[in-house]
Backbone of each chain as nested JSON, in Angstrom:
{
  "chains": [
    {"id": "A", "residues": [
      {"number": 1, "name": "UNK", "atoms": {"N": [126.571, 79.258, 131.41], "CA": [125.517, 80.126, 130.88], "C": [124.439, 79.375, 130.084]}},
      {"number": 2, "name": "UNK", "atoms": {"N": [124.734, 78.298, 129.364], "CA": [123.569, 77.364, 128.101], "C": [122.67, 77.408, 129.822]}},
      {"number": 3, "name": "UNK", "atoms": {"N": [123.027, 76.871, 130.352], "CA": [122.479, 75.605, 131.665], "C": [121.391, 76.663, 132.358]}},
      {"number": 4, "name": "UNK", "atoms": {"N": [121.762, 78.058, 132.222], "CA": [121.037, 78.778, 133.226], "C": [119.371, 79.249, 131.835]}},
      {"number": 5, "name": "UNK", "atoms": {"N": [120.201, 79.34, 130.47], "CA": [119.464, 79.727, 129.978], "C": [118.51, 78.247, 129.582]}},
      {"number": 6, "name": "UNK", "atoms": {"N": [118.426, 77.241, 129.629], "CA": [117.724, 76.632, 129.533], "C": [117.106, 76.179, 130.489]}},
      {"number": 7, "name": "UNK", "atoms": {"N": [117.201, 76.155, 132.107], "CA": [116.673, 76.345, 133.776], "C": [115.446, 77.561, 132.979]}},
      {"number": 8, "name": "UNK", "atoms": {"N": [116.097, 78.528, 132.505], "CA": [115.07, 79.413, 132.15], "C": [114.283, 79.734, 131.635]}},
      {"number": 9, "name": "UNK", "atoms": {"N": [114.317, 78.871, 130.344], "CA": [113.302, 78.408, 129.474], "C": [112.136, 77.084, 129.971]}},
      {"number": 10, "name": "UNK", "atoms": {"N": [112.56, 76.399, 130.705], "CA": [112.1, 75.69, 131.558], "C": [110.877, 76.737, 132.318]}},
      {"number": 11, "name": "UNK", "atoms": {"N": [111.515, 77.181, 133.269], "CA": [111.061, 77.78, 134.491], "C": [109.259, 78.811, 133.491]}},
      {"number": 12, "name": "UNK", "atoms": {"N": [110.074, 79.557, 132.631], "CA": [108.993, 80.162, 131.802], "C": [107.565, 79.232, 131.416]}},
      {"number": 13, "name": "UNK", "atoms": {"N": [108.247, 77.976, 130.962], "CA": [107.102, 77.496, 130.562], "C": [106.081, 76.865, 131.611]}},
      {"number": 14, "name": "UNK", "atoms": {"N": [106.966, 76.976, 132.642], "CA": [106.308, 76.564, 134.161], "C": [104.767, 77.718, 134.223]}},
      {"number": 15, "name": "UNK", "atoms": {"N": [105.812, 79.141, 134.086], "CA": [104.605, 80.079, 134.434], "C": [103.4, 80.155, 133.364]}},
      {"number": 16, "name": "UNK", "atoms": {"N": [104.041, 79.399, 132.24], "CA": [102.999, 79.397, 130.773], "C": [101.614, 78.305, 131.646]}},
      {"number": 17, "name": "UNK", "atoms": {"N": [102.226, 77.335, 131.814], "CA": [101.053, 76.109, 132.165], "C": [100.419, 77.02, 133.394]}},
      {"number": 18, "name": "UNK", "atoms": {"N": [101.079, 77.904, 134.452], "CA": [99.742, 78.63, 135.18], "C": [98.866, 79.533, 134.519]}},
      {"number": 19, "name": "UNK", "atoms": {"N": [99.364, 80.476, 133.308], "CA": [98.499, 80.779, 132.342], "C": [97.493, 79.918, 132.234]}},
      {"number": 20, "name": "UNK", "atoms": {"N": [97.55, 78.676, 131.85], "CA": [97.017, 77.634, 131.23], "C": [96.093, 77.62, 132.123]}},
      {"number": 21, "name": "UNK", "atoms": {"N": [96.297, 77.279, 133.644], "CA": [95.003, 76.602, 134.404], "C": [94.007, 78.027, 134.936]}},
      {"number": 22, "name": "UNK", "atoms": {"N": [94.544, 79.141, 134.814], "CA": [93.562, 80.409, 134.592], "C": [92.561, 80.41, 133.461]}},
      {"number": 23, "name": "UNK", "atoms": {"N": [92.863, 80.089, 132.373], "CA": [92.503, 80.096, 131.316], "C": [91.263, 78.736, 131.521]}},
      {"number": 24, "name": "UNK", "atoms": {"N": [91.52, 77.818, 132.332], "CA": [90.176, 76.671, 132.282], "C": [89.602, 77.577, 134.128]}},
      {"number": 25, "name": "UNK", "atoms": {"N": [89.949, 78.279, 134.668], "CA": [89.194, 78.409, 135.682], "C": [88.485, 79.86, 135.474]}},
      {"number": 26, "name": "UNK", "atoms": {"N": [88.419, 80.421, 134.248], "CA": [88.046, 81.423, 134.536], "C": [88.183, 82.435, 135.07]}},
      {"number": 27, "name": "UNK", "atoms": {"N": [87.337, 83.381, 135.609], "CA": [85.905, 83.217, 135.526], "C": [85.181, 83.267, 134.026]}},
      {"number": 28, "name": "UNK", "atoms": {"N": [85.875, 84.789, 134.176], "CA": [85.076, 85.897, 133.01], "C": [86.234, 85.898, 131.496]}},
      {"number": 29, "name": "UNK", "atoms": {"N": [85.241, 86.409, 130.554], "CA": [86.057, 86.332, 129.181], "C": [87.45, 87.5, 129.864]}},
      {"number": 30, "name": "UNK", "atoms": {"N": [87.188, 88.446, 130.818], "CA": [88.638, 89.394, 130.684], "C": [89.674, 88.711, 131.703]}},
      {"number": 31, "name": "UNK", "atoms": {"N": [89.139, 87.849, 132.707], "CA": [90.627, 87.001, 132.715], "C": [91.336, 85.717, 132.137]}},
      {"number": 32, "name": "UNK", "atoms": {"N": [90.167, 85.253, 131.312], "CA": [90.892, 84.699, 130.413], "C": [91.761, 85.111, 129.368]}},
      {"number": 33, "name": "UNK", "atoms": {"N": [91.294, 86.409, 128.937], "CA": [92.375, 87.31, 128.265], "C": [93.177, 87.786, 128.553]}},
      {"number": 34, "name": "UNK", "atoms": {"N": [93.406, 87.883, 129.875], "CA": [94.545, 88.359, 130.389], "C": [95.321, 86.981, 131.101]}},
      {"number": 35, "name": "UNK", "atoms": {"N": [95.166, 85.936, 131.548], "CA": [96.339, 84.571, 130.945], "C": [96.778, 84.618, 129.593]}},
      {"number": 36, "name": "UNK", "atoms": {"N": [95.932, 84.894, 128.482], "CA": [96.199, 84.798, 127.374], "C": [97.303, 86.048, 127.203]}},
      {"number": 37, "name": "UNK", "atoms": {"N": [97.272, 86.831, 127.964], "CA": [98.429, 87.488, 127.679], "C": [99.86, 87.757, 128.43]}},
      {"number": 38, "name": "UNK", "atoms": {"N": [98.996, 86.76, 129.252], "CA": [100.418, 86.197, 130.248], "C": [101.305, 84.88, 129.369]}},
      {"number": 39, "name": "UNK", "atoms": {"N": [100.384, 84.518, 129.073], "CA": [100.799, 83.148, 127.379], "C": [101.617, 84.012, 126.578]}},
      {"number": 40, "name": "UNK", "atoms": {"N": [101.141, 84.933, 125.818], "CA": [102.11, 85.746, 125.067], "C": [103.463, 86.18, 125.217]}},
      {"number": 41, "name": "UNK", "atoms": {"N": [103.57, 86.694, 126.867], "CA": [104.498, 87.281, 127.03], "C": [105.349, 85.894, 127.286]}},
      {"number": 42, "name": "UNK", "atoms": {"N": [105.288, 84.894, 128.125], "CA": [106.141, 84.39, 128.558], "C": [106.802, 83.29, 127.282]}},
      {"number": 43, "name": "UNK", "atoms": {"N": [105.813, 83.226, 126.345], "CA": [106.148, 83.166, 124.754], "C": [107.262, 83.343, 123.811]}},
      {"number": 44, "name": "UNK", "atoms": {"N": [107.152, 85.155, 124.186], "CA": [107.954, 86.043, 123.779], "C": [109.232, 85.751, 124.364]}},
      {"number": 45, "name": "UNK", "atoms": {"N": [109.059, 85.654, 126.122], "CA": [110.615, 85.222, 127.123], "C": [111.224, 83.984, 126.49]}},
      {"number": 46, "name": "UNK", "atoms": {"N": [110.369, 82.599, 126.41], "CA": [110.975, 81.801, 125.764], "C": [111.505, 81.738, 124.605]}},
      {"number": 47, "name": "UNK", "atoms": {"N": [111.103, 82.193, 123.688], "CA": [111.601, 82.331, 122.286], "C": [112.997, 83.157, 122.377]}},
      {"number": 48, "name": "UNK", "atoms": {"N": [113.172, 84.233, 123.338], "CA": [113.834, 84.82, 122.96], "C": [115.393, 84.191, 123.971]}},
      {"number": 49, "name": "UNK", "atoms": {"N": [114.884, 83.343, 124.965], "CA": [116.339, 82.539, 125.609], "C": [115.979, 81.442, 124.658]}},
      {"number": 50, "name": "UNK", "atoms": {"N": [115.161, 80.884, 123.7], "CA": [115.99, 79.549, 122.793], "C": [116.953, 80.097, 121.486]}},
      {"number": 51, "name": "UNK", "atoms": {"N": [116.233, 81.633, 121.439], "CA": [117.113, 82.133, 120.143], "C": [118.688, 82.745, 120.54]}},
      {"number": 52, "name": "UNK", "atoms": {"N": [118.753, 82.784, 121.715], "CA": [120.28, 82.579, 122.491], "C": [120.518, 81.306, 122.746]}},
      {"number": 53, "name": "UNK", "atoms": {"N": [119.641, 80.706, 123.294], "CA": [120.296, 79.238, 123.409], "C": [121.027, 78.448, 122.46]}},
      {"number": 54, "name": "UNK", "atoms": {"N": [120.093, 78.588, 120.981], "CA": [120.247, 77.569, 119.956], "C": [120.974, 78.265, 119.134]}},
      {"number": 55, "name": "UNK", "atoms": {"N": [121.248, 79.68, 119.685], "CA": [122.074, 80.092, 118.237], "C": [121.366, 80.667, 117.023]}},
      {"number": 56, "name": "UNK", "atoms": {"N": [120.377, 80.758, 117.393], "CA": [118.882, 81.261, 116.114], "C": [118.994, 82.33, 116.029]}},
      {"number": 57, "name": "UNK", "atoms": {"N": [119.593, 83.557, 115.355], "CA": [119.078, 84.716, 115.699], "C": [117.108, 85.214, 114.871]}},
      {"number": 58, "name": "UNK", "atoms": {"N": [117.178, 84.523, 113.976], "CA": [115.687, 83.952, 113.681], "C": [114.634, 84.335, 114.909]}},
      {"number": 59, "name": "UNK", "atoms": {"N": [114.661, 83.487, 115.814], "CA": [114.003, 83.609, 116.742], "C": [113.706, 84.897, 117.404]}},
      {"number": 60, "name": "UNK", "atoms": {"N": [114.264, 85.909, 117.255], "CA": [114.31, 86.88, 118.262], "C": [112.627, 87.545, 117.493]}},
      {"number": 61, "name": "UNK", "atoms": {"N": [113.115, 87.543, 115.894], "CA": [112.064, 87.853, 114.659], "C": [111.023, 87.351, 115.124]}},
      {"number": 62, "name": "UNK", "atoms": {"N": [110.872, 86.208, 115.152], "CA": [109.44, 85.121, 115.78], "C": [108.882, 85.735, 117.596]}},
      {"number": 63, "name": "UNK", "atoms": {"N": [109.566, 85.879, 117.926], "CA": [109.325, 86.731, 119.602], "C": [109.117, 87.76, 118.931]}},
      {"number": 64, "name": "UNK", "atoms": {"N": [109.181, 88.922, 118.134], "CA": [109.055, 89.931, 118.068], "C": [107.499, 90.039, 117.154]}},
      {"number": 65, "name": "UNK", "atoms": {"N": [107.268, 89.578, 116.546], "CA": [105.839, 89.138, 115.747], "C": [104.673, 88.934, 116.805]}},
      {"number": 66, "name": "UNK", "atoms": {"N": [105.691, 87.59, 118.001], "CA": [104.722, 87.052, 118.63], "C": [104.092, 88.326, 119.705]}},
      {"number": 67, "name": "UNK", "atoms": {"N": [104.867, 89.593, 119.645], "CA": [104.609, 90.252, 120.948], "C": [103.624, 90.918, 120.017]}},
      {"number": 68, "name": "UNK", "atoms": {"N": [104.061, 91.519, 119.052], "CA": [102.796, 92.416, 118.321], "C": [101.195, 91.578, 118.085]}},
      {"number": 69, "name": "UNK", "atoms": {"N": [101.214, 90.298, 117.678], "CA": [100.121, 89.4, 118.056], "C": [99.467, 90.101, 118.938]}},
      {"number": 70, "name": "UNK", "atoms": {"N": [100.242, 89.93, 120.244], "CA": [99.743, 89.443, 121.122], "C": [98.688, 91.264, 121.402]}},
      {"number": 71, "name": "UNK", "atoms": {"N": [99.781, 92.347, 121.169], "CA": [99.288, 93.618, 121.339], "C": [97.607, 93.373, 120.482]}},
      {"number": 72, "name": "UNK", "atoms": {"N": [97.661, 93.088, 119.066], "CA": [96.399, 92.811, 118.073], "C": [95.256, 92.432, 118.984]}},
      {"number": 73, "name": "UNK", "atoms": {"N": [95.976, 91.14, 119.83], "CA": [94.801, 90.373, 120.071], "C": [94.306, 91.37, 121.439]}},
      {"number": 74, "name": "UNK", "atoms": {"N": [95.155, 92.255, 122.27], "CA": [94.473, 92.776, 123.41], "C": [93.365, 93.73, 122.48]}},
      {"number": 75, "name": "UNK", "atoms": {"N": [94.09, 94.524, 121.724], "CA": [93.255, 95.576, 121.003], "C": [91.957, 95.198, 120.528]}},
      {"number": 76, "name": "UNK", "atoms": {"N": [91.736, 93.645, 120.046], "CA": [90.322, 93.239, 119.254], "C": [89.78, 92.855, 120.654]}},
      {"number": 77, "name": "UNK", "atoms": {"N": [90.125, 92.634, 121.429], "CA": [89.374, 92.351, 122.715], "C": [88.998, 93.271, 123.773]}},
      {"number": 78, "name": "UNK", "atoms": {"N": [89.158, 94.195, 123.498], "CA": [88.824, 95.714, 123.883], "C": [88.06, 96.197, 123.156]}},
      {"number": 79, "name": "UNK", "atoms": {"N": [88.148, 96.382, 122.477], "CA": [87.508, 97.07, 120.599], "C": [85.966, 96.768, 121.323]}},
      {"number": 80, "name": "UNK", "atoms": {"N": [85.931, 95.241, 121.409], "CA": [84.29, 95.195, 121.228], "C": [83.78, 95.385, 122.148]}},
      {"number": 81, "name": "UNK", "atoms": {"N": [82.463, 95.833, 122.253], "CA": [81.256, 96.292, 123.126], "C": [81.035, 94.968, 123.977]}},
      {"number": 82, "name": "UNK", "atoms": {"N": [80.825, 95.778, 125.097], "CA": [80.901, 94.8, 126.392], "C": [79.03, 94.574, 126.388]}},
      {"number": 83, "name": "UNK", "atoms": {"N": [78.965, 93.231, 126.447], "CA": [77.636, 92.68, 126.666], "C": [76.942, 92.963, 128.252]}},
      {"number": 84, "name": "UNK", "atoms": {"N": [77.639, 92.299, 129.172], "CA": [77.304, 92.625, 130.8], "C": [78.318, 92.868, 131.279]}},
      {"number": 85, "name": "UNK", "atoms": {"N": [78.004, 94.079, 132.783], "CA": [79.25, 94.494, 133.247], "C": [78.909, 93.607, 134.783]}},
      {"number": 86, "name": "UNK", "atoms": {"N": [80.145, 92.393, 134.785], "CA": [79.842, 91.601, 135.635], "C": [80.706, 92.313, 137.242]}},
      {"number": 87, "name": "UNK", "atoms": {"N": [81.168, 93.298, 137.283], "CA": [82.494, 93.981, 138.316], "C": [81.605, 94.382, 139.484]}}
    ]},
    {"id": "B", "residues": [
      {"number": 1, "name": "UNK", "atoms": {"N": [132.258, 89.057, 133.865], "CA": [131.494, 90.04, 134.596], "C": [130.4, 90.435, 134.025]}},
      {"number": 2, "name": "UNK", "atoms": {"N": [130.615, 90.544, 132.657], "CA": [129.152, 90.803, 131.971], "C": [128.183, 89.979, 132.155]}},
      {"number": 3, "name": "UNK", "atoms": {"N": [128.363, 88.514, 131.596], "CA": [127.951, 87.094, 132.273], "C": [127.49, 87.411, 133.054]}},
      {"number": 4, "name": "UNK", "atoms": {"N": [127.819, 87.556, 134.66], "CA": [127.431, 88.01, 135.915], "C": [126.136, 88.535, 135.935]}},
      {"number": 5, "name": "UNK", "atoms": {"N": [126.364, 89.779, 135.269], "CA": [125.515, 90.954, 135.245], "C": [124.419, 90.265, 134.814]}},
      {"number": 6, "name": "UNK", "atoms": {"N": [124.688, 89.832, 133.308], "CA": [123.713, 89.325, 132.577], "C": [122.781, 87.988, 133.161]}},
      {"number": 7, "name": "UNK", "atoms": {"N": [123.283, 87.14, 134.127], "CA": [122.863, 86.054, 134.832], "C": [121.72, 86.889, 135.885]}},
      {"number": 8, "name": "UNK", "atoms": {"N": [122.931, 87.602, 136.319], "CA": [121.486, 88.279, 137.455], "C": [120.295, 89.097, 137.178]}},
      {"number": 9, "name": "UNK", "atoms": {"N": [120.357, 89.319, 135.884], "CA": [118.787, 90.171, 135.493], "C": [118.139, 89.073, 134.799]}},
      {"number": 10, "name": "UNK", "atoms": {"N": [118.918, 88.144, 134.395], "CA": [117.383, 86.832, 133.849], "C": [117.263, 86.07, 134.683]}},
      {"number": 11, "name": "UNK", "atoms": {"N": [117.723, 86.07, 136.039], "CA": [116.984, 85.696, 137.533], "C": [116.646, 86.337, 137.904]}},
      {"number": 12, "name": "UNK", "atoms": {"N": [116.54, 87.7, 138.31], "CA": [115.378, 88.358, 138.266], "C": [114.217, 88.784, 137.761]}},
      {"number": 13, "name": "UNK", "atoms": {"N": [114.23, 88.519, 136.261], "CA": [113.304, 88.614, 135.201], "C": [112.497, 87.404, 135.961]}},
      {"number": 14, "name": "UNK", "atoms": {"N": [112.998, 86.458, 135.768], "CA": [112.672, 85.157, 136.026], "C": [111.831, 84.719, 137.344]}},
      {"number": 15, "name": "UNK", "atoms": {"N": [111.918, 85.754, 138.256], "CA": [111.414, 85.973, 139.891], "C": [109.955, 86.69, 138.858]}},
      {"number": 16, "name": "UNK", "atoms": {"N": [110.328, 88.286, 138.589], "CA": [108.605, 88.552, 138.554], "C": [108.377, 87.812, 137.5]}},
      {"number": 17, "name": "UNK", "atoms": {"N": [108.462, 87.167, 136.266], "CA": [107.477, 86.123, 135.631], "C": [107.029, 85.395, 136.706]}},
      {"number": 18, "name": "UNK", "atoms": {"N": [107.674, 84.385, 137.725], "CA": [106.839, 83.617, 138.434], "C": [105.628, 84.36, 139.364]}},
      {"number": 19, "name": "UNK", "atoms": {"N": [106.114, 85.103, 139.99], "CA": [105.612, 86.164, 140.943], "C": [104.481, 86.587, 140.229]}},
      {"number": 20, "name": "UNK", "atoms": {"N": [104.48, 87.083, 138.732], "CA": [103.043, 87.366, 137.713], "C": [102.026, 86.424, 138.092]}},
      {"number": 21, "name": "UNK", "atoms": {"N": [102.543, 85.205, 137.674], "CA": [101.613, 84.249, 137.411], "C": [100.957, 83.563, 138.539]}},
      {"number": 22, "name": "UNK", "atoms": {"N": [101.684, 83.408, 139.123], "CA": [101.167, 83.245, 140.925], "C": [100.395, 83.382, 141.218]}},
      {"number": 23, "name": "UNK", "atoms": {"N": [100.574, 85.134, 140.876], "CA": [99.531, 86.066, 141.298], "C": [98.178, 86.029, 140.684]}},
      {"number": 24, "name": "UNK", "atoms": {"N": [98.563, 86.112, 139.301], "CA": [97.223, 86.092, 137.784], "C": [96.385, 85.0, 138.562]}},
      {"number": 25, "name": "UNK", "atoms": {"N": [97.095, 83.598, 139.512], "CA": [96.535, 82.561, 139.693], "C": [95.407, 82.566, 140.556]}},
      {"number": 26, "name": "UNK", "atoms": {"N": [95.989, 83.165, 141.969], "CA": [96.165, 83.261, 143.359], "C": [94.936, 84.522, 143.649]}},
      {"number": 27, "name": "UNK", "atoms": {"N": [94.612, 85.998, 142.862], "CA": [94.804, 86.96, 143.049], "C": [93.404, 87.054, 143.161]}},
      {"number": 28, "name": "UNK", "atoms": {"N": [92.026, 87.452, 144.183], "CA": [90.636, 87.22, 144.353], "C": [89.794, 88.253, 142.525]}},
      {"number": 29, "name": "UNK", "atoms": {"N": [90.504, 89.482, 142.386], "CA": [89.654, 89.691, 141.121], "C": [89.957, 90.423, 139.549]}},
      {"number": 30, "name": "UNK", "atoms": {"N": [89.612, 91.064, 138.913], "CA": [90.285, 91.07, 138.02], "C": [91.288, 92.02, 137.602]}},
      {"number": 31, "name": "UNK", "atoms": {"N": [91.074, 92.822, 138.322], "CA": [92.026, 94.308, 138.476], "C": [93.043, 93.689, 139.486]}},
      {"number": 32, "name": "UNK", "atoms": {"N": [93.227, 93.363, 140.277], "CA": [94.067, 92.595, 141.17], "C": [94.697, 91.901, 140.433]}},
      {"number": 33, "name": "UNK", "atoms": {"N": [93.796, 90.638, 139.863], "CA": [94.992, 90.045, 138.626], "C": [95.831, 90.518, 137.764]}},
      {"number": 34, "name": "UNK", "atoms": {"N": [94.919, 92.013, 137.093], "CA": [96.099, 92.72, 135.989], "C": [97.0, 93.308, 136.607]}},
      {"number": 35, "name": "UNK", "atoms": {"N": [96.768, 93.733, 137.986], "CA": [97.775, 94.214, 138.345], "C": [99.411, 93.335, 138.722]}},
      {"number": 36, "name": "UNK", "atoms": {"N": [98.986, 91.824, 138.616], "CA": [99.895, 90.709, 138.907], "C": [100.505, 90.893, 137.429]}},
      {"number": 37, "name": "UNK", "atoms": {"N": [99.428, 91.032, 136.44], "CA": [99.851, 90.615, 135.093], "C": [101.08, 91.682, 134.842]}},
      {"number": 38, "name": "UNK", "atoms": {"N": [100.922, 92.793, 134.987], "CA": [101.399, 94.566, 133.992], "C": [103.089, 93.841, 134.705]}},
      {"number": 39, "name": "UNK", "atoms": {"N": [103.427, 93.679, 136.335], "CA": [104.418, 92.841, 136.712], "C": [105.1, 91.865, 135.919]}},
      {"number": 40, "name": "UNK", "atoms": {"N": [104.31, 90.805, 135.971], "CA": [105.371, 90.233, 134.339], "C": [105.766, 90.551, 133.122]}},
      {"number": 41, "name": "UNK", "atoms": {"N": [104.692, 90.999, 132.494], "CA": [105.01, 91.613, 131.592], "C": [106.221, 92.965, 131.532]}},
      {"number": 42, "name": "UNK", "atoms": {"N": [105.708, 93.742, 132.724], "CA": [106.921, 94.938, 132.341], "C": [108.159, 94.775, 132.808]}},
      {"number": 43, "name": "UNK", "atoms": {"N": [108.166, 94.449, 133.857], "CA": [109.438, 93.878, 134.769], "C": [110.279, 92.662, 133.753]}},
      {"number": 44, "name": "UNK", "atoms": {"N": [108.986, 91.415, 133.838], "CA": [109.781, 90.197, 133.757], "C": [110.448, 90.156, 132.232]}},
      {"number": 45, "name": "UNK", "atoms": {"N": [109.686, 90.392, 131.588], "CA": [109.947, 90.797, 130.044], "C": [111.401, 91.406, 129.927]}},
      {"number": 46, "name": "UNK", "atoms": {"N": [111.075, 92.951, 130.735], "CA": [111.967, 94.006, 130.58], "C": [113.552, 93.392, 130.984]}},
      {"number": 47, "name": "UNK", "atoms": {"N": [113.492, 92.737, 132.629], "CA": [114.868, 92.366, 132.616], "C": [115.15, 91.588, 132.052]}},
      {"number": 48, "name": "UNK", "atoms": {"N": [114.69, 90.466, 131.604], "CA": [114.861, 89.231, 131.089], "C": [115.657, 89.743, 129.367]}},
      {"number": 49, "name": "UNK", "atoms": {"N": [114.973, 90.712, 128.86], "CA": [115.512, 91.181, 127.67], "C": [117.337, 91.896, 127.817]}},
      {"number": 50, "name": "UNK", "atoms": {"N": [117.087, 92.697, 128.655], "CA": [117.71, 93.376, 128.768], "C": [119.094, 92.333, 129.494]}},
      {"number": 51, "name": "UNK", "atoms": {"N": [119.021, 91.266, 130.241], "CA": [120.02, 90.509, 130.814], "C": [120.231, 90.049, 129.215]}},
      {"number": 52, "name": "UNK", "atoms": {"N": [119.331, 89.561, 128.041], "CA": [119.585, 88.709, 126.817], "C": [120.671, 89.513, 125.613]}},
      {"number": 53, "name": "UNK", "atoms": {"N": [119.977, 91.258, 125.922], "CA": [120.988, 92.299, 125.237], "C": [122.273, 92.202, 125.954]}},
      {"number": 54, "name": "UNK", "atoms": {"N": [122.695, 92.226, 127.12], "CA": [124.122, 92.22, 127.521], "C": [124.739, 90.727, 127.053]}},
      {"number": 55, "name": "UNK", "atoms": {"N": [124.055, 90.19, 126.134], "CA": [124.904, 88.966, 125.888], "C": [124.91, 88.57, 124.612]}},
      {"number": 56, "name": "UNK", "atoms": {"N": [123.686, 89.968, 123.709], "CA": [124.137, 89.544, 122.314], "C": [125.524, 90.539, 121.516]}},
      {"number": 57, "name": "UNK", "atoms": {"N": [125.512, 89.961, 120.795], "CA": [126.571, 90.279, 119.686], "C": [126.831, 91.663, 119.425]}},
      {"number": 58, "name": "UNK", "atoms": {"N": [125.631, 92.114, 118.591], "CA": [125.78, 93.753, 118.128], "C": [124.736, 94.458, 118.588]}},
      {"number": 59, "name": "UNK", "atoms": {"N": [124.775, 95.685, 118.613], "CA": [124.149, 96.364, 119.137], "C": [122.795, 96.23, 118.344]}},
      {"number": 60, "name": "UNK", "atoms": {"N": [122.523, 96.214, 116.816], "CA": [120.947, 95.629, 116.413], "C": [120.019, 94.625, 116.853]}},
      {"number": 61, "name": "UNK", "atoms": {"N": [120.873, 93.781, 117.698], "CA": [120.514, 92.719, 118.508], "C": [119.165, 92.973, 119.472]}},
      {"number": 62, "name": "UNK", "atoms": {"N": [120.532, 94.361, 120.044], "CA": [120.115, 94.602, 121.694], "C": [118.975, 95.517, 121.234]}},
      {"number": 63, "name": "UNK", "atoms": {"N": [118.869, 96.705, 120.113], "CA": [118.286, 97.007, 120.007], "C": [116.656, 96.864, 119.431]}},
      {"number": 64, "name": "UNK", "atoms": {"N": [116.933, 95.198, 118.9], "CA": [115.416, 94.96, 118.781], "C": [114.887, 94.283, 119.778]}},
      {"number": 65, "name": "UNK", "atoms": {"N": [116.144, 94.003, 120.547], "CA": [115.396, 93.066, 121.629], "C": [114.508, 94.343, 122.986]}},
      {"number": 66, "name": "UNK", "atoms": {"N": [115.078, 95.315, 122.738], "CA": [114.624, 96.689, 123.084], "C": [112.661, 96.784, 122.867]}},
      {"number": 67, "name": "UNK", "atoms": {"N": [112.834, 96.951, 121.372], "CA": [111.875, 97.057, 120.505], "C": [110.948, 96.053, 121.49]}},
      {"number": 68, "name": "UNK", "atoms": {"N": [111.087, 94.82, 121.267], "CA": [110.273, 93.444, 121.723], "C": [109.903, 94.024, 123.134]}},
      {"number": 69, "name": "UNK", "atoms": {"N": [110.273, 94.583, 124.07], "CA": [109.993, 94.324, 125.365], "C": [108.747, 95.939, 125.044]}},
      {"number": 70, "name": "UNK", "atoms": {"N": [108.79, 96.765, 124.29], "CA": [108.139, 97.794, 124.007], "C": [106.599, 97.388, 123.743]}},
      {"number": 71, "name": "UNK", "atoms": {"N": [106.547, 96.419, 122.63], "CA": [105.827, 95.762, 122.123], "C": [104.891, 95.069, 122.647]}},
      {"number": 72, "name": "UNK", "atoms": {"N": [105.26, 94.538, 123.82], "CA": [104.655, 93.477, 124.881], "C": [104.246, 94.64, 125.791]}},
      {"number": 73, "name": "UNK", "atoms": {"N": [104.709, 95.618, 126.075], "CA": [104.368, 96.734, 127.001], "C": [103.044, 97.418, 126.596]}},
      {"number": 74, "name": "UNK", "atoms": {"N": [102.787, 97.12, 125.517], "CA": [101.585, 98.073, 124.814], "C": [100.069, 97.012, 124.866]}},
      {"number": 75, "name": "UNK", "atoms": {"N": [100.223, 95.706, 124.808], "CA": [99.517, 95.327, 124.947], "C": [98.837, 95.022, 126.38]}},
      {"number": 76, "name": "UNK", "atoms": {"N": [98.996, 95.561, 127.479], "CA": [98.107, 95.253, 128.874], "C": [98.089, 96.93, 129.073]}},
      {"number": 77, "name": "UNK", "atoms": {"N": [98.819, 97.254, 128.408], "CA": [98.419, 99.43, 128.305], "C": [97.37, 99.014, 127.665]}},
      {"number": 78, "name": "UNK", "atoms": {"N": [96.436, 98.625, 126.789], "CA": [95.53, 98.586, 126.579], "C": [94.657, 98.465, 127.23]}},
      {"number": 79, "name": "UNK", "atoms": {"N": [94.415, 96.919, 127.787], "CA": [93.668, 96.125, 128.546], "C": [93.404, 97.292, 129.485]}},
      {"number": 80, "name": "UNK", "atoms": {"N": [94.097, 97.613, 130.394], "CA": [94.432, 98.627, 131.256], "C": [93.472, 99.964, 131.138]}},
      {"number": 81, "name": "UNK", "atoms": {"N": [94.002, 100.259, 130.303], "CA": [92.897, 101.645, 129.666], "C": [91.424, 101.402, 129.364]}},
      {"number": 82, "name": "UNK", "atoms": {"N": [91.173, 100.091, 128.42], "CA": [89.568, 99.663, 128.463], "C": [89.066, 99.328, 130.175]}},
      {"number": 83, "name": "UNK", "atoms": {"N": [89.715, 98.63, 130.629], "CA": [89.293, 98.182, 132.516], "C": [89.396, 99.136, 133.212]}},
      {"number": 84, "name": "UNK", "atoms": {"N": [89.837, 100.399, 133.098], "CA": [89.471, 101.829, 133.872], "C": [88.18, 102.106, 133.175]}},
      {"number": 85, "name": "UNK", "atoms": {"N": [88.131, 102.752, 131.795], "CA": [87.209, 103.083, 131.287], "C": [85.841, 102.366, 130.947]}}
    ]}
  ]
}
């Protein structure tokens, strides 16, 4: 079970770095915000197989912060008035 | 057997996270992409938690780990609702 949960923590951060290359290709500010919240979540996944992994129950606290973040940050990025509607 | 159980929903969790991002990658526009995204997030999140609750300790465990997958659910309900509207 450690072996699968750390394959899995692995594998997550795999899908984090495709976040990542969305985030330099653009296009528009709303899909960069939305990698950014593909970042969050898979964040949240990791934190919460190292806080099983390592024995942290800590961690689950830190994933659980990190998800509400992440809710904040969709909400302020909505909130504001859209300059051009590029769709 | 729990093990079991619990192995096979954080490989499946583990399928739509990749399958999300793929997609977020792969996907021609931006509604197309969220629609790759709401997939990881609700799915991959959801089982992935839920395989992590069948393997913690007490039930406050399972139940914030509950909470967490709620949490993450609310934020592309947003996104979601501003990109219709």
């Amino acid at each position: 079970m450690p072996e699968l949960l750390a394959v899995a923590a692995l594998t997550l951060m795999f899908s984090l770095f495709l976040g990542l290359l969305r985030v330099l290709r653009g296009p528009g500010p709303g899909d960069r915000m939305l990698a950014a919240q593909l970042i969050g979540t898979s964040g949240v996944g990791m934190l919460l197989l190292l806080g099983v992994l390592l024995g942290q129950p800590a961690l689950i606290d830190v994933a659980l912060i990190l998800a509400l973040l992440a809710a904040v940050a969709a909400a302020a990025f909505t909130g504001q008035p859209r300059e051009e509607n590029d769709d | 057997m729990i093990d079991a159980v619990s192995a096979v929903l954080i490989l499946l969790g583990l399928g739509f996270y990749l399958a999300g991002s793929i997609g977020l990658l792969r996907l021609p526009d931006l509604y197309s992409r969220l629609h790759a995204l709401t997939k990881a997030d609700n799915l991959g999140l959801g089982l992935l938690s839920a395989g992590l609750a069948l393997l913690s300790q007490d039930l406050f465990t399972a139940a914030k780990l509950l909470l967490i997958w709620l949490a993450a659910r609310y934020a592309p309900a947003r996104e979601r609702a501003a990109a219709a509207g």
